[in-house]
Each structure stands twice: as structure tokens, then as C-alpha cells.
Backbone as a chain_set.jsonl record, in Angstrom:
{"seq": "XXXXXXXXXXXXXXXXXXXXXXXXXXXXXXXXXXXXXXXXXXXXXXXXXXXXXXXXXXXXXXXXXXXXXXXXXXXXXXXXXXXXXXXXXXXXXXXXXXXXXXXXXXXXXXXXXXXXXXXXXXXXXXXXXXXXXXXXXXXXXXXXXXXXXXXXXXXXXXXXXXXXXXXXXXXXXXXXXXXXXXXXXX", "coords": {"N": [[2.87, 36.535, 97.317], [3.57, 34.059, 99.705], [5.16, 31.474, 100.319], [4.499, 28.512, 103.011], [7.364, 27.481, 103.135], [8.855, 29.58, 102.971], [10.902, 32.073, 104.523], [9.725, 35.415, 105.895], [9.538, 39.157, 106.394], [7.457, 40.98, 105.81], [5.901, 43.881, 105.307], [3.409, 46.042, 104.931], [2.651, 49.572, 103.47], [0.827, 51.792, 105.362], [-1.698, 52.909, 103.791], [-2.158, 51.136, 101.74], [-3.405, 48.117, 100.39], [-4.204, 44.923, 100.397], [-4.908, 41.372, 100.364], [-5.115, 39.138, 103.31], [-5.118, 35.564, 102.599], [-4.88, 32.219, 104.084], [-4.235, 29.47, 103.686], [-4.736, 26.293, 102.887], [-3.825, 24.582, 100.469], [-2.541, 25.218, 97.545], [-3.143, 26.377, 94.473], [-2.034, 24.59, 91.473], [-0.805, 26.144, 89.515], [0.479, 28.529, 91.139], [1.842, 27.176, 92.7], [3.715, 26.097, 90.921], [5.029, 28.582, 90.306], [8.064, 30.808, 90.493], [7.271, 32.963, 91.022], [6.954, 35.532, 93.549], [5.717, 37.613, 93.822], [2.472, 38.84, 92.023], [1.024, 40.351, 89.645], [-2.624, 41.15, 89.466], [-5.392, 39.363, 87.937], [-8.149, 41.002, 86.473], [-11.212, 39.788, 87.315], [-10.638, 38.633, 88.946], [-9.806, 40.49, 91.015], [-12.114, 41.968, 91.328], [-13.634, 39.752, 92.483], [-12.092, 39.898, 95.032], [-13.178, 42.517, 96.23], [-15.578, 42.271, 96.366], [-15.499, 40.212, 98.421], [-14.403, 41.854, 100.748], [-16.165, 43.166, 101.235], [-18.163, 41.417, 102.028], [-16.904, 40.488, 104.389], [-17.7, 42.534, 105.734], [-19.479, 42.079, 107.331], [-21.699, 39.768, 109.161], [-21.051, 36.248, 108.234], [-22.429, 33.413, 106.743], [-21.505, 30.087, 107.563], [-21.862, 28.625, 105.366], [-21.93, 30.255, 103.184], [-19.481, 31.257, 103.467], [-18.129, 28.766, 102.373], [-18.629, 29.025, 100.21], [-17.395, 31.533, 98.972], [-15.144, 30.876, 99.615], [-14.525, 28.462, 97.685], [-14.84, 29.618, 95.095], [-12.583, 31.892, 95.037], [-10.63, 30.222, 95.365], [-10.809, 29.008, 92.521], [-10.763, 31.231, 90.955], [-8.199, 31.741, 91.525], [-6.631, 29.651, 90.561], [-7.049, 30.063, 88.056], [-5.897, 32.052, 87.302], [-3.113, 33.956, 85.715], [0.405, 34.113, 86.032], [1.825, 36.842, 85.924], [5.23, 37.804, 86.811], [5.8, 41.02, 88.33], [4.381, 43.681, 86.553], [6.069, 46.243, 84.709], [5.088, 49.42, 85.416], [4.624, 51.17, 82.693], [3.674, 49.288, 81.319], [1.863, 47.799, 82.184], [-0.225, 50.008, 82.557], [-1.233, 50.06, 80.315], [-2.245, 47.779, 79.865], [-4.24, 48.147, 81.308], [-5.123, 50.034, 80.206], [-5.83, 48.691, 77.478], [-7.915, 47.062, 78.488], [-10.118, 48.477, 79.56], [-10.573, 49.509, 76.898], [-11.505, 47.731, 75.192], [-14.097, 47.621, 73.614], [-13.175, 49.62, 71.287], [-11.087, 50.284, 68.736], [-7.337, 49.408, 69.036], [-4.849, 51.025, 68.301], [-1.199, 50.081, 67.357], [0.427, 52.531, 67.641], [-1.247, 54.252, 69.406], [-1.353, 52.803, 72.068], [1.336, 52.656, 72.613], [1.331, 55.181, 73.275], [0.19, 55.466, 75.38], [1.846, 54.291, 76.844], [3.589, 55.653, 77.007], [6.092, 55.227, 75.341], [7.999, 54.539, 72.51], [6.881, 52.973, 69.406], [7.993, 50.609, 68.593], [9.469, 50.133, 70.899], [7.737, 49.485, 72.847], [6.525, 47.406, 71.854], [8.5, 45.525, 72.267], [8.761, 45.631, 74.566], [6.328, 44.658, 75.734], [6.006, 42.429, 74.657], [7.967, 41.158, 76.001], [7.219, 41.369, 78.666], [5.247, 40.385, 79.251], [4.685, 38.021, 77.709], [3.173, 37.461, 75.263], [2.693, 38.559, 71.731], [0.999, 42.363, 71.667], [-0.843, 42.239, 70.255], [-2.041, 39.322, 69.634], [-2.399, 39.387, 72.625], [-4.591, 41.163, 72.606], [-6.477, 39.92, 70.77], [-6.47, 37.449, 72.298], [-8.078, 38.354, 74.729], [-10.246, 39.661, 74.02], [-11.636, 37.812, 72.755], [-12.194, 35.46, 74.76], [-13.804, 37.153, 76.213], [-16.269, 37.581, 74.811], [-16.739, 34.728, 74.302], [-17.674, 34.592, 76.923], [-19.574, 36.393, 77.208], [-21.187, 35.153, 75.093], [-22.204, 32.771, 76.383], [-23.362, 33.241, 78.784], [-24.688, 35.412, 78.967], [-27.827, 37.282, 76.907], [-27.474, 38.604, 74.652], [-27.504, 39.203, 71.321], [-25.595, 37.488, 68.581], [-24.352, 39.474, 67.007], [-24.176, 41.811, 68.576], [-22.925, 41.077, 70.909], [-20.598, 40.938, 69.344], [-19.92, 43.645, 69.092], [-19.547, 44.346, 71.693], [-17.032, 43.472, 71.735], [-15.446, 44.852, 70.229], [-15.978, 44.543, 67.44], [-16.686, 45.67, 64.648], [-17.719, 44.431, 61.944], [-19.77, 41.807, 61.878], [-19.094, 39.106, 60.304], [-16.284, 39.472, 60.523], [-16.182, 39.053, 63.074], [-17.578, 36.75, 63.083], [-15.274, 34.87, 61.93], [-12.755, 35.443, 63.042], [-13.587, 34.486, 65.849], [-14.754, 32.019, 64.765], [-12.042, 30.677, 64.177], [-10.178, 30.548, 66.163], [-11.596, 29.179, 68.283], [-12.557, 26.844, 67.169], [-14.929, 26.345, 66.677], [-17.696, 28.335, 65.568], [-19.269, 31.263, 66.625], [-22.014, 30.601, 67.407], [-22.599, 28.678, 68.421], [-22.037, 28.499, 71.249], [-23.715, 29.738, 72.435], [-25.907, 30.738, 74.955]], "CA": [[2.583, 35.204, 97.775], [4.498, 33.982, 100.465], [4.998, 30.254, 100.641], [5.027, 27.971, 103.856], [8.444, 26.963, 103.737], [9.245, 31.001, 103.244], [10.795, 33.321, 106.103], [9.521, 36.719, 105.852], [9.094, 40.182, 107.038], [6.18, 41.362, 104.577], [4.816, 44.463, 105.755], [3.058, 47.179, 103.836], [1.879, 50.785, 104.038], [-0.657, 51.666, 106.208], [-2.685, 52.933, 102.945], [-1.668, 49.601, 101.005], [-4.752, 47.649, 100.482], [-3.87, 43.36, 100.373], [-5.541, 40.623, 101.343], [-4.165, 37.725, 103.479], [-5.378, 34.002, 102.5], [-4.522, 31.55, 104.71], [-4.403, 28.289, 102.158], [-3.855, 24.851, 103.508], [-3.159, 24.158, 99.572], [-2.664, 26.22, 96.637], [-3.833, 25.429, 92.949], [-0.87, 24.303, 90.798], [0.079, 27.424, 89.01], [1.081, 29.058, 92.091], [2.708, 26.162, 93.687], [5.088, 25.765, 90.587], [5.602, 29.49, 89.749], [8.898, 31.233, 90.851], [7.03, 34.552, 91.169], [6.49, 36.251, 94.819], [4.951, 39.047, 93.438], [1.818, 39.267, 90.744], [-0.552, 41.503, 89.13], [-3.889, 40.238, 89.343], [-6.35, 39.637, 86.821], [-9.684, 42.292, 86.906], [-11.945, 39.246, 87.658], [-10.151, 38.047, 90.596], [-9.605, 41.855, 92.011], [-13.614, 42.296, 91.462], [-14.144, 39.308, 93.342], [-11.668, 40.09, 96.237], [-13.866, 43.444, 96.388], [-16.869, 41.288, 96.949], [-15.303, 39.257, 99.64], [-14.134, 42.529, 101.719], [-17.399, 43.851, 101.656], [-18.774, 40.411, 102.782], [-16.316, 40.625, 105.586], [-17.817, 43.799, 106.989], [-20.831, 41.268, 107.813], [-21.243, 37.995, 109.409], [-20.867, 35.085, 107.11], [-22.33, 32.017, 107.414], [-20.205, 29.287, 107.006], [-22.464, 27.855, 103.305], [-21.616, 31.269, 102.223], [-17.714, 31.485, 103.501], [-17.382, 27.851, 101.885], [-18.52, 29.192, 98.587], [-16.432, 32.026, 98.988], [-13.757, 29.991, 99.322], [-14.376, 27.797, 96.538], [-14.345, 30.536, 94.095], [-11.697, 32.461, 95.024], [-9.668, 29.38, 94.779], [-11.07, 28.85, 91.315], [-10.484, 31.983, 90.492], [-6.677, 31.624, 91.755], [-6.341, 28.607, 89.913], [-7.242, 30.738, 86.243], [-4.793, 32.95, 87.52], [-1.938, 34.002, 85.367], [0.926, 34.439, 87.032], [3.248, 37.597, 85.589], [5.914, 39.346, 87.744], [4.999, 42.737, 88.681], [4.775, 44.252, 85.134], [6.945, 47.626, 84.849], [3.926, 50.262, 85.332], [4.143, 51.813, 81.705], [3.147, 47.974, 80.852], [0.562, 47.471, 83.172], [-1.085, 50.799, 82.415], [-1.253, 50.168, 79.101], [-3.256, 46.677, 79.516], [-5.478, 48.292, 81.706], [-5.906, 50.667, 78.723], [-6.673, 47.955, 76.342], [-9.307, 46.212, 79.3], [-11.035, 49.559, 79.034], [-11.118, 50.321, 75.964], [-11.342, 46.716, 74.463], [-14.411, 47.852, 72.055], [-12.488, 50.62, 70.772], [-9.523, 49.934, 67.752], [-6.624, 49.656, 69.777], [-3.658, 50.656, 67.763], [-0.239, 50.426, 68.732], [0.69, 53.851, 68.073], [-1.901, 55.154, 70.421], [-0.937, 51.869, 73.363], [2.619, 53.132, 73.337], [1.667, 56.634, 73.385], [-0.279, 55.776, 76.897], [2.902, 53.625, 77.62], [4.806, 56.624, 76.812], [7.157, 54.718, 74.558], [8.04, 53.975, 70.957], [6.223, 51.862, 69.008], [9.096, 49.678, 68.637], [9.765, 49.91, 72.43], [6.755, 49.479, 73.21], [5.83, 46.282, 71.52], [9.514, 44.634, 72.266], [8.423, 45.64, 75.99], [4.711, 44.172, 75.686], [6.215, 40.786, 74.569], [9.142, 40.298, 77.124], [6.787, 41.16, 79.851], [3.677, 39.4, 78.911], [4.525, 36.601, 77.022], [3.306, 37.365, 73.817], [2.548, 40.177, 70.955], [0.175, 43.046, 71.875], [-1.822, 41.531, 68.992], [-2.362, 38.232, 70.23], [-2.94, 39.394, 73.741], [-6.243, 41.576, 72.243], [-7.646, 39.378, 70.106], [-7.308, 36.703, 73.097], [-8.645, 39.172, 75.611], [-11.705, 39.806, 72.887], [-11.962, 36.607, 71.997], [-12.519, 35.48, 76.219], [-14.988, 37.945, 76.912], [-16.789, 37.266, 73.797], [-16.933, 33.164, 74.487], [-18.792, 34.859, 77.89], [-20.941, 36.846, 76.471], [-22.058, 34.315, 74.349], [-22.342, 31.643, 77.226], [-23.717, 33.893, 79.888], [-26.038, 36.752, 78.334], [-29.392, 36.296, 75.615], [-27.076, 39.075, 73.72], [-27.526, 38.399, 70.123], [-23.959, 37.381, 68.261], [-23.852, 40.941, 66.627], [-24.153, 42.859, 70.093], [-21.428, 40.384, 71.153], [-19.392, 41.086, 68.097], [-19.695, 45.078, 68.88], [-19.261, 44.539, 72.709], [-15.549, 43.121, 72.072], [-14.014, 45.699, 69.261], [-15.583, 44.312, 66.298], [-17.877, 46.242, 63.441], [-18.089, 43.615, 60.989], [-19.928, 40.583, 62.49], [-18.67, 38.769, 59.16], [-14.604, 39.217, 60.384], [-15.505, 38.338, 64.167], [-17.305, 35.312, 63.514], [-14.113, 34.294, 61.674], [-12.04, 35.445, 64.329], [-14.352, 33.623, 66.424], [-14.448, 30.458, 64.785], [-10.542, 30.064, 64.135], [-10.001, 30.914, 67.895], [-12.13, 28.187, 69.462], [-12.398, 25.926, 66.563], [-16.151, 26.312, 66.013], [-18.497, 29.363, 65.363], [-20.097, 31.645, 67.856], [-23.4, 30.093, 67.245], [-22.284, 26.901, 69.245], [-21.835, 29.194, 72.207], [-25.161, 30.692, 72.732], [-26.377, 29.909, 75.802]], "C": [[3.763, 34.746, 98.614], [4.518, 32.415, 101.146], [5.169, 29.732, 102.299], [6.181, 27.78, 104.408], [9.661, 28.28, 103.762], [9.514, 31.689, 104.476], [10.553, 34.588, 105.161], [9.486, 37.978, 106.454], [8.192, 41.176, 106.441], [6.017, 42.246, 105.988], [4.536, 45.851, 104.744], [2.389, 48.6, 104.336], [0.735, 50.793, 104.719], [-1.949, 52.196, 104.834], [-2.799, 51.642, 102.039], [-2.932, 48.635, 101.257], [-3.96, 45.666, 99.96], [-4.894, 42.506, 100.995], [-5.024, 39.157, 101.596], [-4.971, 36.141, 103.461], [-4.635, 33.072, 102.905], [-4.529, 30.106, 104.116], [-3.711, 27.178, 102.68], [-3.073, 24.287, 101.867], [-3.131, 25.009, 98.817], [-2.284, 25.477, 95.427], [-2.037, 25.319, 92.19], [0.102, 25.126, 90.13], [0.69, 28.411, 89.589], [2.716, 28.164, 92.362], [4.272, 25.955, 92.491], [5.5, 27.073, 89.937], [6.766, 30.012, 91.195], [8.339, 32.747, 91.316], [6.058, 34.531, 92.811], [5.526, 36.794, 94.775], [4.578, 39.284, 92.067], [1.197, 39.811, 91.161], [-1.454, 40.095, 89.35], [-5.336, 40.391, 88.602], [-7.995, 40.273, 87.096], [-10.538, 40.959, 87.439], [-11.723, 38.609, 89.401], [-9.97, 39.563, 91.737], [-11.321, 42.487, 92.594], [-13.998, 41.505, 92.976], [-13.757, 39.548, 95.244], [-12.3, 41.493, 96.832], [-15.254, 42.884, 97.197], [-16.672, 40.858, 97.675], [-14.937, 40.82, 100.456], [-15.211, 42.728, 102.026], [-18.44, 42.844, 102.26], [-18.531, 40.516, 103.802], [-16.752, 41.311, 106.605], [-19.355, 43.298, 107.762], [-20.898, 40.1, 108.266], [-21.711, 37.127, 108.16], [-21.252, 33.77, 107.316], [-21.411, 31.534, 106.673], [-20.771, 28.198, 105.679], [-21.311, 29.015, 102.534], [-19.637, 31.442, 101.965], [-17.249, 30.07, 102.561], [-16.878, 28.03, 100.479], [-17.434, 30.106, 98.189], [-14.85, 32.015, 98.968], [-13.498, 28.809, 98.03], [-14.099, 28.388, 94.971], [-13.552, 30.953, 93.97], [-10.206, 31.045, 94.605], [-9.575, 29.078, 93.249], [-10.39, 30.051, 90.371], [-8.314, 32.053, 90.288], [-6.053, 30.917, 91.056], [-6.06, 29.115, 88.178], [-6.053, 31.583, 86.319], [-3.17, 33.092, 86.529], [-1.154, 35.008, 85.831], [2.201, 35.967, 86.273], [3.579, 38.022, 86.524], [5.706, 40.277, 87.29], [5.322, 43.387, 87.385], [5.444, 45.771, 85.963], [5.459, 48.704, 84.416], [3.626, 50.907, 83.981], [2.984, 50.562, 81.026], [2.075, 47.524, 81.445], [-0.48, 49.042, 83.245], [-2.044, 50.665, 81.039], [-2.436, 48.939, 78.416], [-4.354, 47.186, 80.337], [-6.383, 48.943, 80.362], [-6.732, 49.964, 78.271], [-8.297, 47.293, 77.422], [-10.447, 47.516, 79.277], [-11.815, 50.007, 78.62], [-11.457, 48.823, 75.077], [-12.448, 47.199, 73.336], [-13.632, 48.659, 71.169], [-11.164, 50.109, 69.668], [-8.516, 50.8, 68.783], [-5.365, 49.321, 68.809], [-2.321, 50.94, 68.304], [0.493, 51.762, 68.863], [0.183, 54.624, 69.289], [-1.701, 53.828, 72.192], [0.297, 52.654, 73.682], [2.513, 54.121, 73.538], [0.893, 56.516, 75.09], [0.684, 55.013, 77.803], [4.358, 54.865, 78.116], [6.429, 55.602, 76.249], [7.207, 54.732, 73.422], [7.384, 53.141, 70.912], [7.309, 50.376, 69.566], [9.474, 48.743, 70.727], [8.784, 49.369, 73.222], [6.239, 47.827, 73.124], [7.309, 45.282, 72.14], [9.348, 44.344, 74.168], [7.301, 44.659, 76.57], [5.219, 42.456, 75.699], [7.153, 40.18, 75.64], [8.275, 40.191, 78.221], [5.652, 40.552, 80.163], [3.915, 38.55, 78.299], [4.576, 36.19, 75.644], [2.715, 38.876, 72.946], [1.317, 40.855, 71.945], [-1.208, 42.666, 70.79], [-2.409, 40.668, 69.606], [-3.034, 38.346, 71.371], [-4.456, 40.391, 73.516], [-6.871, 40.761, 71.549], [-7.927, 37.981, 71.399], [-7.948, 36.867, 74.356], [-9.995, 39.12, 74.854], [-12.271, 38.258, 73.182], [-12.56, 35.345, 73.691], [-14.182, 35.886, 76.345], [-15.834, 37.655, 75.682], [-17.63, 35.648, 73.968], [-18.064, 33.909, 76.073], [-19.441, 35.126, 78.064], [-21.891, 36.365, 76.219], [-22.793, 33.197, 75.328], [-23.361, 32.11, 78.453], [-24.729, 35.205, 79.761], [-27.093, 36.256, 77.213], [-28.59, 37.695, 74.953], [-27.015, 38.117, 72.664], [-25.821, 38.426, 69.877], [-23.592, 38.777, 67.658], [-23.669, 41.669, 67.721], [-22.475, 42.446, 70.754], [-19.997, 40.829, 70.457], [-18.843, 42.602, 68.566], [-18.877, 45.276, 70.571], [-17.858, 44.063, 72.802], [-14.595, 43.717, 71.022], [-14.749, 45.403, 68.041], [-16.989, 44.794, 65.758], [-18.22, 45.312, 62.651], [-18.485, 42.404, 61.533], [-19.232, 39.318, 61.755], [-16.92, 38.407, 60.032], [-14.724, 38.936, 61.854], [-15.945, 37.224, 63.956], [-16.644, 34.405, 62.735], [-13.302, 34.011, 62.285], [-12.41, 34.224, 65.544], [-13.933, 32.013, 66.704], [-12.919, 30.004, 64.711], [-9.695, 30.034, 65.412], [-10.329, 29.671, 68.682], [-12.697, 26.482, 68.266], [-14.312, 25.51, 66.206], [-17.19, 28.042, 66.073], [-19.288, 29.814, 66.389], [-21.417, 31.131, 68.24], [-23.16, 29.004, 68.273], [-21.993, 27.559, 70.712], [-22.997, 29.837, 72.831], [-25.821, 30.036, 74.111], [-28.094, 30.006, 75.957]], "O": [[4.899, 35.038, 98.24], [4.019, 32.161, 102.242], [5.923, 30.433, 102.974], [6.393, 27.806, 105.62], [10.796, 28.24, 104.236], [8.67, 31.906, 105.345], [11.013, 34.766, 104.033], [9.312, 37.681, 107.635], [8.389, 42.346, 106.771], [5.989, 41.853, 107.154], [5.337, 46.453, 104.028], [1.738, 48.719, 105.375], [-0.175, 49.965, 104.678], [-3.101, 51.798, 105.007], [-3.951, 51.337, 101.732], [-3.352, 48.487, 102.404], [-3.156, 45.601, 99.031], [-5.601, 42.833, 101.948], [-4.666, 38.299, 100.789], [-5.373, 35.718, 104.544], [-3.618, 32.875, 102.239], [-5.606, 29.723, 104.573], [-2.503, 27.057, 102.887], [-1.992, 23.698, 101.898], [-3.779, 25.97, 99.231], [-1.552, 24.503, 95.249], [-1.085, 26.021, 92.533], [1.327, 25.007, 90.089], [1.385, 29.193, 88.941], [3.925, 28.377, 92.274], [5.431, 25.759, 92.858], [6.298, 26.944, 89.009], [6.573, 29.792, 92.391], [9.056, 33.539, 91.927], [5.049, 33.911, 93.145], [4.533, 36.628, 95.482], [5.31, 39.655, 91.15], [0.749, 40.008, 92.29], [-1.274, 38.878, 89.395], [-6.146, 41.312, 88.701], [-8.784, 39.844, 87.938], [-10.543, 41.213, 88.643], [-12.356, 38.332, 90.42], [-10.018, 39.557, 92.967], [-11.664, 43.089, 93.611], [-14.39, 41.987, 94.038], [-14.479, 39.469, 96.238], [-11.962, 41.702, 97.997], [-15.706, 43.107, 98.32], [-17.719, 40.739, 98.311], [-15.894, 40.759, 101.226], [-15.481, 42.507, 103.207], [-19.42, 43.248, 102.886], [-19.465, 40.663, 104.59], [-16.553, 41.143, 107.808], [-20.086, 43.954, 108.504], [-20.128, 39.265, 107.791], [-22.588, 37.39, 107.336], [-20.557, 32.998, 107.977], [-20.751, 31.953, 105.722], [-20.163, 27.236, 105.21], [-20.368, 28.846, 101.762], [-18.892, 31.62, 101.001], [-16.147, 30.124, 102.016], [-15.881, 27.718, 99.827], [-16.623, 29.788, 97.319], [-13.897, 32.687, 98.574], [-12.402, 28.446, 97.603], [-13.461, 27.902, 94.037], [-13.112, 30.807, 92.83], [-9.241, 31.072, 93.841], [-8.479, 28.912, 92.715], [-9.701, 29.885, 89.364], [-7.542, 32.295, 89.361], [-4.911, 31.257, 90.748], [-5.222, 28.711, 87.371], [-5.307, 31.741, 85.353], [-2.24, 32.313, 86.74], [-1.442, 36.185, 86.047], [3.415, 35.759, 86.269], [2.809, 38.604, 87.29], [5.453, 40.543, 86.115], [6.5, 43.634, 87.127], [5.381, 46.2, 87.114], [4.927, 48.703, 83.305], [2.459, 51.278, 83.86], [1.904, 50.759, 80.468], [1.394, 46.678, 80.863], [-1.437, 49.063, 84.019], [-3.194, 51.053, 80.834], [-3.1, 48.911, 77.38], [-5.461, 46.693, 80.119], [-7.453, 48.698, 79.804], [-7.952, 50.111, 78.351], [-9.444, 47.174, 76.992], [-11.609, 47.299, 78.934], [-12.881, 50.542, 78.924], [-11.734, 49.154, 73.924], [-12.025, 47.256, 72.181], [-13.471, 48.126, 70.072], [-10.267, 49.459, 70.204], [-8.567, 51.955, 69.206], [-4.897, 48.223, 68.509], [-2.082, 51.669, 69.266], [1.063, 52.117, 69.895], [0.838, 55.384, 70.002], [-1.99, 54.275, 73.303], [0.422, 53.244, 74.755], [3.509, 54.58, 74.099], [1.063, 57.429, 75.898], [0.597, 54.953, 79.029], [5.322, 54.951, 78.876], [7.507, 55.47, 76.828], [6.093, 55.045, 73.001], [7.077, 52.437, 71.874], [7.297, 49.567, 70.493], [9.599, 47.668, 71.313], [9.065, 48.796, 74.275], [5.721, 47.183, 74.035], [6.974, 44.148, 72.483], [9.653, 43.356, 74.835], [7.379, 44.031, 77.626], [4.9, 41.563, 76.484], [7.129, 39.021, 76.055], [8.328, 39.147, 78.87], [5.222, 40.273, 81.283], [2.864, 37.911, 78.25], [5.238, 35.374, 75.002], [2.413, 39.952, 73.463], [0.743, 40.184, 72.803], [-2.389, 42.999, 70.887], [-3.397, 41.031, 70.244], [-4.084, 37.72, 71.518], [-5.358, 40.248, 74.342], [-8.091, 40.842, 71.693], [-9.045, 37.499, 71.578], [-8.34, 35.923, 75.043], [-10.831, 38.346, 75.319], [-13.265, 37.881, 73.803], [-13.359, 34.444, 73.434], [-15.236, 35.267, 76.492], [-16.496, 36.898, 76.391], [-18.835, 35.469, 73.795], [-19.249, 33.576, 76.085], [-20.243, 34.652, 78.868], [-23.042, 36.592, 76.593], [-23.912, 32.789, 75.017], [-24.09, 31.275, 78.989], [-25.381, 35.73, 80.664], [-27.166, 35.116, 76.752], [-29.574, 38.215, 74.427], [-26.717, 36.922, 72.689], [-24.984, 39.029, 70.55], [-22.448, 39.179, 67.871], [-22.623, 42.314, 67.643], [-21.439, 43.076, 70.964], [-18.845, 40.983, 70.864], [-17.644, 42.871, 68.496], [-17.932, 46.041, 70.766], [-17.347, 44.189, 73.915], [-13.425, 43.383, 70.838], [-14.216, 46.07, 67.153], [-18.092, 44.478, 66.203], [-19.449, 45.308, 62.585], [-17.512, 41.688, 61.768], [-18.779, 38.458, 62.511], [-16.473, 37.262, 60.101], [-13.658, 38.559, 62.341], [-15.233, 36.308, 64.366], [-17.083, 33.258, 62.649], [-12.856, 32.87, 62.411], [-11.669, 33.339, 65.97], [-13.436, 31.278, 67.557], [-12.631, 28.922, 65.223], [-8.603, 29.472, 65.502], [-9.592, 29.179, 69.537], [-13.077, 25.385, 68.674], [-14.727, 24.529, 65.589], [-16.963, 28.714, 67.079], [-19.964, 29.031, 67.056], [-21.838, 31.27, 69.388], [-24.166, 28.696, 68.912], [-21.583, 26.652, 71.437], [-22.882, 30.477, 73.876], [-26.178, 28.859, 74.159], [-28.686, 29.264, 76.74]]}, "num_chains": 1, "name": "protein.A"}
């Protein structure tokens, strides 16, 4: 990201894939983060997929507005980390993956190639918070979307985010969002 009142000389490989947004404003979590340079979250990389491939077509200008209204939206959800250290950023792709799957941390650090120990003391400095926390509120996300956005029943839901026992997610569930998956159903 390369603010207005920024000099630069940004340039990138010729295989280097970016895309430049021209932004008369930018949503708040940009504007007051210190970071140049983030990762970017799978929903926002999907959508910037969707907009290239728009590109290779004319656009009316309904469609470019919407396009622009999302992506800002999307920018806005945006959390901002500096450029994780690649064992750390392989390792969450892992978990995005594999999210049904029991994700323990023996087998995270072993695709981090680290110690446990190292692994998790790494996970928290560079993300924020435990490797724990950040799966159950990864789960616990996609789960609330599920529920909001599909006629999946709450067990399908339960299985589609890690969890066998419908019983211990819609605990998880409810202590997460402060009421029971049922209240989510769209």
C-alpha cells in the first residue's frame, strides 16, 4: 500500500502478479495502520480474481460501481498483518485448508518446520494471538456463514468447520457469538 503523501519507486517482477487501486479514500484500517506491506485475506484474493477476469471484458459502469463497492468492503474487513515470515503464512494456509480436519499443533509446526514451542511463540508474535484462538475463530466465521448463507442443516455446518460432535460445536457456537446456531439459520 502506498499512501498519497508517500514517494516511491515500487516496481515488481515481471512474473509478480498485484493489483493497482487507485482510491480517492481508504477505509480506516488502512489509513491508521503503519504497515506498507500485507498478506491478504482468501476472500479478498478470490474476489481480486473475479475483478481481473472482469477486466479482460468491458464493464459497464453499474457493474464497475459494484465492483468497487465491494472490494472496498472487502478492504475495510481487512486485517492488516505485516508480511508474515513464510513458515507462518504457510502454515495458516494449512489450517484454511484443512479447517475440517483436527488441526494439532504438532502436525502445524511440523508444516512450519518448527518446534512446537517455536512454533506457537512464532504464531502469536506474528498474528496476534494463540494458534488456538485463531482456529476456533476461523471455524467459528465460516460457520456463522454457513449458517446465514446456505439451507445446510446445523450438523452439516458443524462437520463443514472441524467439528464431530454437534453437541461441543453448538457450545462453541453459542459462547462465541453469544447465542446458539439456531438464531443464525437463514
Amino acid at each position: 500500500m502506498i499512501k498519497s503523501t508517500n514517494v516511491h519507486s515500487f516496481t515488481a517482477d515481471t512474473e509478480a502478479r498485484f493489483v493497482v487501486a487507485d482510491l480517492d479514500t481508504l477505509p480506516d484500517n488502512i489509513i491508521h495502520s503503519d504497515s506498507v506491506v500485507f498478506s491478504i485475506s482468501k476472500p479478498l484474493l478470490l474476489f481480486l480474481a473475479f475483478i481481473e477476469g472482469q477486466l479482460e471484458f468491458h464493464v459497464n459502469k453499474n457493474l464497475e460501481r459494484l465492483c468497487y463497492q465491494t472490494f472496498y468492503s472487502l478492504l475495510s474487513e481487512q486485517k492488516l498483518f505485516t508480511q508474515l515470515e513464510r513458515r507462518i503464512r504457510e502454515a495458516i494456509e494449512y489450517i484454511e485448508a484443512n479447517i475440517t480436519q483436527q488441526l494439532p499443533i504438532s502436525q502445524l509446526a511440523q508444516v512450519a518446520y518448527l518446534s512446537e514451542t517455536q512454533f506457537k511463540k512464532s504464531f502469536k508474535l506474528q498474528v496476534g494471538t494463540t494458534v488456538a484462538k485463531y482456529i476456533v475463530n476461523l471455524r467459528m466465521d465460516k460457520a456463522k456463514a454457513l449458517l446465514l448463507h446456505t439451507d445446510y442443516p446445523i450438523h452439516i455446518v458443524a462437520e463443514q468447520v472441524g467439528y464431530t460432535d454437534y453437541t461441543a460445536f453448538s457450545r462453541r457456537f453459542s459462547a462465541h457469538f453469544a447465542m446458539p446456531p439456531s438464531k443464525f439459520m437463514s
